[in-house]
N, C-alpha and C positions, 0 to 999 in steps of 0.2 A: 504494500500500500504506500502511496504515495503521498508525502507528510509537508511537502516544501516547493517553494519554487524551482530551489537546486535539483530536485529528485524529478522535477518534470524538464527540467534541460537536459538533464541525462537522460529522461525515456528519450524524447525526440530525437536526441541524437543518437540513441542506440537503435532508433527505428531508421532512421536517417541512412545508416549503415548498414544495416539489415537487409533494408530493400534493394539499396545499392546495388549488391552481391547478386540480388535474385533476377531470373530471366522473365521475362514481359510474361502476362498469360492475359490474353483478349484487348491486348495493349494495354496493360496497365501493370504497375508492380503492386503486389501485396502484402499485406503486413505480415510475418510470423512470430513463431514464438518469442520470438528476440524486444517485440515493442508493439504499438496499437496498433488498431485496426482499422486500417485503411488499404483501399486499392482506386488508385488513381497512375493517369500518366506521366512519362517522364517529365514533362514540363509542366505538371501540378504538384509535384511533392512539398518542395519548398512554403505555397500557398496553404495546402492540405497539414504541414505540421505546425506552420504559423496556425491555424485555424484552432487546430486544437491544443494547441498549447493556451494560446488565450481561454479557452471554455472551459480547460480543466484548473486554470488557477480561478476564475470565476466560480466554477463549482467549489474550490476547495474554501475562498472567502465566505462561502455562502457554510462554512461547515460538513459539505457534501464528504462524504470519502470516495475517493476513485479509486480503482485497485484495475489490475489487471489477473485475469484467471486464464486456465491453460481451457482451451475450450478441445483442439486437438492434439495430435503429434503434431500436426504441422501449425497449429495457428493459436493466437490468445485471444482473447474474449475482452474488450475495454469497458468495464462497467462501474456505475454511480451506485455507492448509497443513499437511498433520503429516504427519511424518517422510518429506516428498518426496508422499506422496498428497494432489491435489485433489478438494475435496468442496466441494459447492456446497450452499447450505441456506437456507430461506427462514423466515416465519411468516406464516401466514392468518390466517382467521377462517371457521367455519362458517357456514351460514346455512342460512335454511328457506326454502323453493321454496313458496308458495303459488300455487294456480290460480286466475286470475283466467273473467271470462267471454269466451267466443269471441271472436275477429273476424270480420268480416264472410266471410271466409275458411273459417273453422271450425278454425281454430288457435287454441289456448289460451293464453290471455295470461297471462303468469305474473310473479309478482312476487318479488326474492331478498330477503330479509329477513335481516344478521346476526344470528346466536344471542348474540354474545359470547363462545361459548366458542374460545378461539384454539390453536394448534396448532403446535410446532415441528418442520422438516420437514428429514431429510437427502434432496435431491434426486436423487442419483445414487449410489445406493447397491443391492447384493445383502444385506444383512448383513437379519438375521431382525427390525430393529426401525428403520423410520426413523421414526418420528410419538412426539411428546409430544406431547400435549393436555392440556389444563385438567380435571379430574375431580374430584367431590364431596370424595376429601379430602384433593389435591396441585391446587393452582394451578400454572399454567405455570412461575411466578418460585423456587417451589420445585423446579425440575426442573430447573433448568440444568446441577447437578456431572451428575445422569444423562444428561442429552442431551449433557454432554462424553463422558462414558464412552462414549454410543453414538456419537460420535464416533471415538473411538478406535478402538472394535469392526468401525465400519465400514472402516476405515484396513486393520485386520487381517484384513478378509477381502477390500479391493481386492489385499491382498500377495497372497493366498493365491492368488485368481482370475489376479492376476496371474502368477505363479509355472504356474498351470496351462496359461495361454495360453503362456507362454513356452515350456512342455517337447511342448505342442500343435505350435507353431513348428516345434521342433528336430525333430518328430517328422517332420512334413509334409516338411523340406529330407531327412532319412532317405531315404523313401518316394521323393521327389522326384527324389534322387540317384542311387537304387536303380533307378526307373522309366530313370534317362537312360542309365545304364549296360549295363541290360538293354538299351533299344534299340539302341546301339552296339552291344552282341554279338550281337542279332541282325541288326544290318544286314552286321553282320564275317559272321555264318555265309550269307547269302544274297550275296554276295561269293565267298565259297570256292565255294557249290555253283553258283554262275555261272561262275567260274572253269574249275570242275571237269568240266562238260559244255563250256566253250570249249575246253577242251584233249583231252575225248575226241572232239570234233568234227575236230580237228584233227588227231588219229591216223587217226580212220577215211578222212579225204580221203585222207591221205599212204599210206595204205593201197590204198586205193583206184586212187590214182594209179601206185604200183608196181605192183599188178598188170594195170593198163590198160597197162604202160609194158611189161612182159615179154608180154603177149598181141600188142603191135600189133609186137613185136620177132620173135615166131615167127613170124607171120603174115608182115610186111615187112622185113625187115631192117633196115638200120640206123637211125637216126629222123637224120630229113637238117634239118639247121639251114634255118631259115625254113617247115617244112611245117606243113601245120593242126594236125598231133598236137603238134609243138614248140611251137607256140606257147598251146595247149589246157594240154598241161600245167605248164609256166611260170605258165603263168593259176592255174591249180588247185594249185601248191605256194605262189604268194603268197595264197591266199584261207585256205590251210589255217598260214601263217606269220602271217595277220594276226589270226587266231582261238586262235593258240596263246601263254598270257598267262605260258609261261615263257619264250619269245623276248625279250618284254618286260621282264620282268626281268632277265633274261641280259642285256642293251643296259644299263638302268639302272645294275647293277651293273658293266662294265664303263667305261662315263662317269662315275662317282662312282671307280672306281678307277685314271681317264685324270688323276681333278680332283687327288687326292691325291697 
């Protein structure tokens, strides 16, 4: 981060050299790792880091911090602090695209030519205005107090945005909360009506089995310990005790109140 006016004479010039070294790409050199972020032509450089050199001690009077970030391998990223929002912002240079003739291919060989006219740009921004440009009768150097303003402007509507996403957020864990809650009550209410036909399963046996138990009693008399009925119905009162899930809590409840 950049603290001083010394610390922004040596970006410049560290960008200055940087570029230098590097070969033209769409006719223009650009910024890397080494310093800001600019791509412009060889006879805008000089204009292009006068430009920002002025904006970034104006930002830093204003209390702004600027820093430079590694954005890739090959390139850094020149961005502002204010009031906690980061904002990334560069300057160009236009140029004119002339068509050259075919290749051998039948693509069109095209040549970038800068115009000169250069362009300050907020990079990551929604706000209604990120480009100053150069125009017939405000130069870029006169536009800087407004590209801080649309600085600002954009700060105040990353809050806003942000602010949105936020209540976005809260709304989605709402929805989110509400979706997990409803499913627990509906997994509660298919519990009960599984319950509910477990324990009328378990009347109809015990039903069942009493009235099987008074027919084979007029029929035969007494039910004699070990015959096939005794042991048939035995059967038939634990299939209808293990289907009935107030036995089951009658047991709980009584081991929870053995534990006390």
């Amino acid at each position: 981060i950049m603290k001083n006016s010394l610390g922004i004479q040596l970006l410049v010039e560290k960008t200055r050299k940087s570029i230098s070294k590097s070969p033209l790409e769409k006719g223009c050199f650009i910024g890397r790792r080494e310093g800001l972020d600019i791509r412009v032509g060889p006879n805008s450089v000089d204009r292009a880091l006068r430009i920002m050199d002025t904006l970034i001690n104006a930002l830093e009077v204003k209390g702004a911090k600027v820093s430079i970030t590694k954005k890739d391998y090959y390139r850094n990223s020149t961005c502002v602090n204010l009031s906690g929002v980061n904002l990334e912002f560069d300057i160009y240079e236009k140029t004119n695209i002339i068509k050259k003739s075919q290749d051998k291919f039948g693509y069109n060989q095209l040549d970038y030519v800068p115009n000169g006219e250069l362009v300050l740009r907020i990079k990551n921004t929604y706000s209604n205005r990120s480009e100053w440009k150069d125009g017939s009768r405000k130069k870029l150097e006169d536009q800087i107090d407004s590209f801080i303003e649309g600085l600002y402007a954009a700060v105040a509507k990353e809050k806003e945005l942000q602010k949105e996403r936020d209540k976005w957020k809260e709304d989605q864990k709402k929805i989110e909360e509400s979706d997990r809650l409803r499913e627990i009550e509906q997994e509660r209410v298919k519990n009960l009506e599984k319950e509910a036909l477990c324990w009328q399963k378990s009347q109809i046996i015990r039903s069942y089995v009493e009235a099987a138990t008074k027919t084979y009693i007029q029929n035969n008399g007494n039910i004699e310990a070990g015959s096939e009925f005794k042991n048939w119905k035995d059967w038939a009162k634990q299939q209808a005790d293990r289907l009935d899930p107030l036995l089951d809590s009658l047991i709980l409840a009584r081991s929870e109140a053995v534990k006390n």
